[in-house]
N, C-alpha and C positions, 0 to 999 in steps of 0.2 A: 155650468160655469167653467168647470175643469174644461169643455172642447174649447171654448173661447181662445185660452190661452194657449191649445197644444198646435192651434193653428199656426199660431204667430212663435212660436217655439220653433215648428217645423221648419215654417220658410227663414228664419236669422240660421239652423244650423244648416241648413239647405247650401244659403248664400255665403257659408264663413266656409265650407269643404268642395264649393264652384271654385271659390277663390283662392284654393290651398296649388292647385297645378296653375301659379303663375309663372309667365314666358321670363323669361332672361331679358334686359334692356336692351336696345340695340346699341347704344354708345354710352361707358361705363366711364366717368370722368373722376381721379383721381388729383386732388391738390395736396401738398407739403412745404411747408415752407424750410429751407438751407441757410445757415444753420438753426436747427429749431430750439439753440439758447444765443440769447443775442445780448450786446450790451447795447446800452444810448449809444447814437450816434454810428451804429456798426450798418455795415452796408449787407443785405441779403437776398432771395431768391425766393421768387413766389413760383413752383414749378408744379406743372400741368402735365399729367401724362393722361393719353384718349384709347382705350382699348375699344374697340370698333368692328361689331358683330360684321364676319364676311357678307359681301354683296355690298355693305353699305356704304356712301362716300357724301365725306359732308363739303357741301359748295361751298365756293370760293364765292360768289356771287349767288341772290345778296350780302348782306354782311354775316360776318361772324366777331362776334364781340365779348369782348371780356371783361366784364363789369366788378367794379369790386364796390362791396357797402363801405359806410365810411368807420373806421378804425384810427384810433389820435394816438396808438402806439407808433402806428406805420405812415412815413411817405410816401406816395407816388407821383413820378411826373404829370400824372394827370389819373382821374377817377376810372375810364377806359380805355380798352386797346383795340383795336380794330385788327384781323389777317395784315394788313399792310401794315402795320406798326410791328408788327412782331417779324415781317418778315419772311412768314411760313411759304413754303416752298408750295407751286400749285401743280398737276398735272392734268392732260388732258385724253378722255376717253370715249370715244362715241360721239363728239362732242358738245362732252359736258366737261367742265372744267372744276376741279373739287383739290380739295386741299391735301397736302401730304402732311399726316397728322404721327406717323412712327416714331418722330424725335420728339423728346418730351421742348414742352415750349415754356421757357426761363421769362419771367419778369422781373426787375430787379427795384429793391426797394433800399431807406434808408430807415433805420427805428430811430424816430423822434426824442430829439434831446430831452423830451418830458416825460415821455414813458414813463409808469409806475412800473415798479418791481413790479413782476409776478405772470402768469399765465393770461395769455390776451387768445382771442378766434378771428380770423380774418376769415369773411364770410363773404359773399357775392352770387354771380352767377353769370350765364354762357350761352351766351344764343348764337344758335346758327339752323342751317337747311339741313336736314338727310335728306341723301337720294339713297333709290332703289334702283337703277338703271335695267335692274332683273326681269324686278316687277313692275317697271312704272308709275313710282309713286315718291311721293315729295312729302316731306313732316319737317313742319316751322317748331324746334325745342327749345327749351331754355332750362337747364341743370342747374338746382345749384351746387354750390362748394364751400366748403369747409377747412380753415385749416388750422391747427393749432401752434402757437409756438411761445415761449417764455422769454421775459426781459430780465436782465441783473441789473442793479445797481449802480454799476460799472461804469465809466464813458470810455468809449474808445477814442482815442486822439489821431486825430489824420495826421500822416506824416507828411513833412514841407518837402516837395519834389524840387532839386538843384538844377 
């Protein structure tokens, strides 16, 4: 009875120290939200920064999209953003055409006059293409993302421009 189980003992510690030399991601996506204490009605910053193992560049085409889940703290002009919504700058190599991703990429929101006080997570995710150009090869991703930020009480009053 004891061999039975030192079989299936051996191959789980086997598979748990295969899995202990795991590789680094190729694209590490970072989200924060600016300023991360907000009052109702204050206007903010859902910001995106892409750390992007060498060799890799992520295309411009097909799409690359920025999905947010839904959160009734937070506004947005619409639920996603597509590279042309935001703007992001593209260059081209070998030609393949891939996004310039160095600058962190700003979405701006507005926290909903009903907000509750307290600590809200704006959650989503991010699809787009890697290339390899290196090595010749293509990988369709999608990341997600997290961010944390808190609401007060407060309202902030727009001021009437003259």
């Amino acid at each position: 009875m004891r061999k039975i189980w030192l079989i299936p003992a051996f191959c789980f510690i086997f598979f748990l120290f295969s899995g202990a030399e795991e590789k680094t991601p190729l694209i590490k996506v970072e989200s924060s939200i600016k300023p991360e204490r907000l009052s109702r009605a204050q206007e903010g910053k859902v910001v995106f920064k892409f750390l992007i193992e060498k060799g890799i560049t992520i295309s411009s085409q097909p799409s690359f999209t920025i999905e947010f889940s839904p959160c009734e703290a937070l506004l947005f002009p619409k639920n996603f953003f597509a590279a042309s919504d935001l703007n992001i700058e593209s260059s081209e190599e070998m030609g393949h055409e891939y996004l310039n991703l160095r600058e962190p990429i700003e979405i701006p929101f507005t926290v909903n006059i009903d907000a509750k006080r307290g600590r809200h997570t704006l959650q989503g995710k991010i699809k787009y293409f890697a290339f390899s150009l290196e090595d010749g090869w293509c990988l369709k991703i999608s990341s997600k993302f997290s961010a944390s930020f808190y609401t007060r009480q407060s309202i902030i009053k727009k001021s009437e421009k003259h």
